[in-house]
Backbone as a ProteinNet text record, in pm:
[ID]
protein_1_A
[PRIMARY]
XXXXXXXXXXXXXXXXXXXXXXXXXXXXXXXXXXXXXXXXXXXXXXXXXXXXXXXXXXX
[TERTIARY]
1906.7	1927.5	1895.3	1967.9	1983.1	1906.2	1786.6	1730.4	1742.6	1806.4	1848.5	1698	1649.6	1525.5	1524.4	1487.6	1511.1	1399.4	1300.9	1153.8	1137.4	1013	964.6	864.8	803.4	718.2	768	789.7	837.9	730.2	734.1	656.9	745.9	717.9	793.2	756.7	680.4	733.3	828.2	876.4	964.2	1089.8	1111.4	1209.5	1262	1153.9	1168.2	1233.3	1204.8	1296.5	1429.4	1485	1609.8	1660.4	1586.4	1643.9	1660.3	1548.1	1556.5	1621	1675.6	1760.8	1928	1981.2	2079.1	2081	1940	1912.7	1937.1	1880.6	1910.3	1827.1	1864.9	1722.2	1603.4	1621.6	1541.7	1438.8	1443	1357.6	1251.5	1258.3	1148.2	1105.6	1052.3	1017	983.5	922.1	841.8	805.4	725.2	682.6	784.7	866.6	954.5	1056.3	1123	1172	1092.4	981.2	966.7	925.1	862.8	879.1	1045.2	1126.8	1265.4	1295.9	1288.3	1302	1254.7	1131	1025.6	1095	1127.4	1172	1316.7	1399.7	1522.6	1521.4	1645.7	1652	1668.9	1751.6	1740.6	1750	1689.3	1649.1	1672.4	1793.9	1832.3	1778.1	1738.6	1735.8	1750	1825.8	1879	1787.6	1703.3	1582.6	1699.3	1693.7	1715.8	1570.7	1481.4	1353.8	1334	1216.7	1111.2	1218	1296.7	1382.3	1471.3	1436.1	1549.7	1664.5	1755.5	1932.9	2016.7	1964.1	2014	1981.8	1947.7	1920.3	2050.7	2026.7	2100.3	2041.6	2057.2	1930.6	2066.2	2032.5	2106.3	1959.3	2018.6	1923.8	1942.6
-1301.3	-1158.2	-1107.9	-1027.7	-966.1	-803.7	-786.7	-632.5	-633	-481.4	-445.7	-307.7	-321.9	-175.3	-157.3	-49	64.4	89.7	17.4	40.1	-21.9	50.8	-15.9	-100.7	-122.3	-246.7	-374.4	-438.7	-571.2	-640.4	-769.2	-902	-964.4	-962.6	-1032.4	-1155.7	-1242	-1406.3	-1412.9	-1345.2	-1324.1	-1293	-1173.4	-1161.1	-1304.2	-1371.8	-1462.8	-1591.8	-1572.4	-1679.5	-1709.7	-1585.4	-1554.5	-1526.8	-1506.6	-1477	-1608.3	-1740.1	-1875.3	-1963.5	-1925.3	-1959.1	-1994.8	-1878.4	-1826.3	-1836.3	-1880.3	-1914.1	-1830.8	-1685.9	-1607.6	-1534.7	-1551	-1515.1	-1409.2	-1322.7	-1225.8	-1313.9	-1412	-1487.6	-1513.2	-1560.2	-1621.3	-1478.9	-1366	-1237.8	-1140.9	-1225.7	-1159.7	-1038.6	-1030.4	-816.7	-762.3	-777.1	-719.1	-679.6	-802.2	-763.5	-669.1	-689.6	-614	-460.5	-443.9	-318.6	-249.3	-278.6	-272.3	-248.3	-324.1	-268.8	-161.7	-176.6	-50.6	114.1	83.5	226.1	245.1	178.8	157.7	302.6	370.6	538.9	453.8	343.5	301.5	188.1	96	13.9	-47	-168	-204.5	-323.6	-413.7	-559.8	-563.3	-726.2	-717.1	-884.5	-925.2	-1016.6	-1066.3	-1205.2	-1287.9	-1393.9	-1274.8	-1346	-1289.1	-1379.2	-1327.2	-1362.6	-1456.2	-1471.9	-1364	-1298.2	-1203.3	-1272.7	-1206	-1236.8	-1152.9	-1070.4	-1007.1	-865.3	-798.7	-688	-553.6	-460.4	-387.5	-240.2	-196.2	-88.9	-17.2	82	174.4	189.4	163.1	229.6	292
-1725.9	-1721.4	-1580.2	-1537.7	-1413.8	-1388.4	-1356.8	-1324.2	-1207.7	-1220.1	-1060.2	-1083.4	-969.4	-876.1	-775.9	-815.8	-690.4	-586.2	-676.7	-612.5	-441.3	-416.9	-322.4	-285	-389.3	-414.6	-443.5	-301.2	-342.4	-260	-252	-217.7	-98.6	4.1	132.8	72.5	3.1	33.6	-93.8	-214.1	-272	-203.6	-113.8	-41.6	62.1	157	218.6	168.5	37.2	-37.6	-27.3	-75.2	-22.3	118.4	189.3	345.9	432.3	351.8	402.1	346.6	223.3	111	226.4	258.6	346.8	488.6	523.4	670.7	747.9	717.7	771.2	895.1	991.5	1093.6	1084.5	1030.8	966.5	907.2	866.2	795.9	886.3	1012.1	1101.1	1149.2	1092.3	1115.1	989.9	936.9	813	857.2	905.6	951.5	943.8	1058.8	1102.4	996.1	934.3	807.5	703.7	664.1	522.4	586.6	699.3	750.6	745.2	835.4	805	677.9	582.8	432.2	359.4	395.1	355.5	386.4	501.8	614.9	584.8	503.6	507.3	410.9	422.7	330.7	188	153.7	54.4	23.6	-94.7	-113.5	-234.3	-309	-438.4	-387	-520.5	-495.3	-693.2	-654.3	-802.7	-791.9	-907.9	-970.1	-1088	-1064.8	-1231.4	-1235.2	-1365.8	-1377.1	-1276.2	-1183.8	-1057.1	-940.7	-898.7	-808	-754.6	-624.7	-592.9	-519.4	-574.5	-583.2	-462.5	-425.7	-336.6	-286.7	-230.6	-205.5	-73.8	-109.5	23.9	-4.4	152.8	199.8	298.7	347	420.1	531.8	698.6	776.5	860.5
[MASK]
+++++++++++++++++++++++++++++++++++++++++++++++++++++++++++

């Protein structure tokens, strides 16, 4: 099952999962990223179980 939130309480080594998952450079910049997210006007990330699946933010 797939929950999508809106919240802003997420876990950067949850997020990092996925960002190293994809090899995505954002990854070697933990701060930097979850600040960025935090500050972003908005913020979805869609979880199957505890694993996040994807997220997108407007900044």
């Amino acid at each position: 099952m797939i929950t999508i939130s809106e919240t802003r309480e997420i876990n950067i080594e949850d997020i990092l999962v996925l960002y190293k998952a994809n090899e995505w450079s954002s990854a070697s910049k933990p701060n930097e990223l979850y600040n960025g997210l935090l500050n972003s006007e908005t913020l979805v990330t869609a979880w199957e179980e505890k694993t996040c699946r994807t997220w997108e933010c407007d900044f």
